[in-house]
C-alpha positions in Angstrom: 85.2 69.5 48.2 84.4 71.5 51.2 83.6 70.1 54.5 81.7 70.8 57.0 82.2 70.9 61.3 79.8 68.4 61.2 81.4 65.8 59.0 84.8 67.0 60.4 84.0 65.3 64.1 81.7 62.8 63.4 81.7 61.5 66.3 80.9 64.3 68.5 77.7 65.2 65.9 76.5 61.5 67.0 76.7 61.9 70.6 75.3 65.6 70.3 72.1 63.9 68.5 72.1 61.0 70.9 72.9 63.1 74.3 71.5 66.5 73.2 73.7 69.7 73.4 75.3 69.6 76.8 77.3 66.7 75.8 79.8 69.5 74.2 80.0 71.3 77.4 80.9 68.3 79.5 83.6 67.1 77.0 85.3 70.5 77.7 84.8 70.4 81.1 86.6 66.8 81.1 89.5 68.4 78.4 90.1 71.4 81.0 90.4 69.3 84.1 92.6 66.7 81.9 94.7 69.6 81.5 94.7 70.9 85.2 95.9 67.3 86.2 98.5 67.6 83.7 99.6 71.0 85.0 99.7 70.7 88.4 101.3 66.8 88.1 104.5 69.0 85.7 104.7 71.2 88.5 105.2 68.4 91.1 107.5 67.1 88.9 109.7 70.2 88.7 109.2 70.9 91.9 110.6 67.6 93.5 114.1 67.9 91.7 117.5 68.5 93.1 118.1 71.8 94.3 121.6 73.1 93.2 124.1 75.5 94.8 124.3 78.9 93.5 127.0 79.3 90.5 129.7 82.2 90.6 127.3 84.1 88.6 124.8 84.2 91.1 127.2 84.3 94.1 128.9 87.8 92.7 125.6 90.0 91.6 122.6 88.7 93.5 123.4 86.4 96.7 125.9 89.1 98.0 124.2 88.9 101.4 124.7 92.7 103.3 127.4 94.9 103.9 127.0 96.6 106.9 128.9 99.9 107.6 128.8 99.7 111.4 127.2 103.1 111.3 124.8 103.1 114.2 123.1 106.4 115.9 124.8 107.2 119.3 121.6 106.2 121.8 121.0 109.5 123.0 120.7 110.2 118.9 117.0 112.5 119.0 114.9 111.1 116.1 115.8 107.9 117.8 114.6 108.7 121.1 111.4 110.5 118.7 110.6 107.2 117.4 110.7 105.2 120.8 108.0 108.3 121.9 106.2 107.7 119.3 106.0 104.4 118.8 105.6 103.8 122.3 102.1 106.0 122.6 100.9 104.5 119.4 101.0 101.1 121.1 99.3 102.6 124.4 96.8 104.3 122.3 95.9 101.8 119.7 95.8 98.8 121.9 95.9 99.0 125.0 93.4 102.1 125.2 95.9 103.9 127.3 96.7 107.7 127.2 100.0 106.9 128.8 102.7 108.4 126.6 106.9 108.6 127.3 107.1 112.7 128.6 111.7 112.0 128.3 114.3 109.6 128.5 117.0 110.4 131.0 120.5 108.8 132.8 120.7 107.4 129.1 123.9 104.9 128.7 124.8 102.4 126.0 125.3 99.1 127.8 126.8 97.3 124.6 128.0 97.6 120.8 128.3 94.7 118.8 127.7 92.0 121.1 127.4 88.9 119.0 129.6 87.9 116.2 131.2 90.2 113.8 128.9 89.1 110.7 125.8 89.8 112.8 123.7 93.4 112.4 125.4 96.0 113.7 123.5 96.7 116.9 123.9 99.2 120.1 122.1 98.1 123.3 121.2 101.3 125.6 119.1 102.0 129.0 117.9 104.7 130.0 114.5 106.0 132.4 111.9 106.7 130.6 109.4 109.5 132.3 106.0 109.1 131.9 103.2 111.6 131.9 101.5 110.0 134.9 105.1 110.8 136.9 106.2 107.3 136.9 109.6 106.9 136.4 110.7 103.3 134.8 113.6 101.7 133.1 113.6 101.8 129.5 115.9 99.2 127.3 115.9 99.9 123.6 118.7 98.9 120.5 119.2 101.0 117.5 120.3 98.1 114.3 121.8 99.2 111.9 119.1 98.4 108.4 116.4 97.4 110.4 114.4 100.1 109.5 111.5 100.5 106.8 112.3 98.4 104.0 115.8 97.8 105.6 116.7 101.2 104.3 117.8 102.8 107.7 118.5 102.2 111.3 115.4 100.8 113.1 114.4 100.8 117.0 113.5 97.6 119.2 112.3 98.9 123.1 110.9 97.9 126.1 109.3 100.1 128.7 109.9 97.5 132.5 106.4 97.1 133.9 104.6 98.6 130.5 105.6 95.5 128.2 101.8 94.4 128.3 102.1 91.7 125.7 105.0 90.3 127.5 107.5 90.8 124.5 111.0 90.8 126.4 109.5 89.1 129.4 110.7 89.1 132.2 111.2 92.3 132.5 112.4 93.4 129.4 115.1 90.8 129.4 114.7 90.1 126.0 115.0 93.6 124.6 118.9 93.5 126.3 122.1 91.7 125.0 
């Protein structure tokens, strides 16, 4: 003897006759936030337990933390001093509306290597004066880290033009851009 869906739920074909046919639609709207609740109270669950140190598995292939080579560009290295150029007239352009742009970069001198502790990114502090096209001539403090770059793939360059640092950065004066 075969049944049928409507003598399978009985129930349900009672409160379709009674309610009409949205009473289907609202049951499933009550099942689906039923099981959103459930979800979401599992997840707070899971969420709330112990946290646990990493095991030696973990410790030897993916928490390694860097390894740095101490291989950092000289400071009067050129696609370093292209980058600050660059960078620098991007920044005057873009935002501040400025056509100033960095002309050179002369009396260059590292101030510092490695300043911090020896577990810290490899990092060489330099001055220099930086000439600009309108014929001023202003100190210029930049670093070259070592893995700073895009994607921590290369060397990366942090500066600070004294008097141009418009959005106050290194304030005062560029302090922040030395060691």
């Amino acid at each position: 003897m075969s049944r049928t869906s409507s003598q399978l739920d009985l129930p349900t074909a009672a409160a379709e006759r009674v309610c009409g046919p949205k009473f289907r639609a609202r049951s499933s709207v009550r099942f689906g936030r039923f099981v959103c609740l459930a979800l979401v109270l599992a997840l707070c669950a899971v969420s709330s337990s112990q946290l646990r140190a990493a095991n030696w598995f973990e410790k030897n292939f993916w928490l390694s933390g860097p390894r740095y080579d101490r291989a950092v560009p000289g400071c009067d290295y050129p696609p370093a001093l292209d980058r600050i150029i660059a960078n620098f007239r991007t920044k005057e352009f873009r935002f501040w509306n400025s056509g100033l742009r960095i002309v050179g970069v002369e009396d260059i001198q590292q101030v510092d290597f490695l300043p911090w502790a020896a577990q810290s990114i490899p990092r060489r502090f330099c001055s220099g004066v930086a000439v600009i096209n309108d014929g001023g001539r202003t100190p210029i403090y930049y670093s070259i880290a070592e893995d700073t770059g895009m994607v921590g793939m290369d060397w990366g360059v942090n500066f600070c033009v004294v008097g141009l640092d418009r959005d106050w950065a290194y304030n005062p004066a560029c302090r922040a851009a030395r060691p």
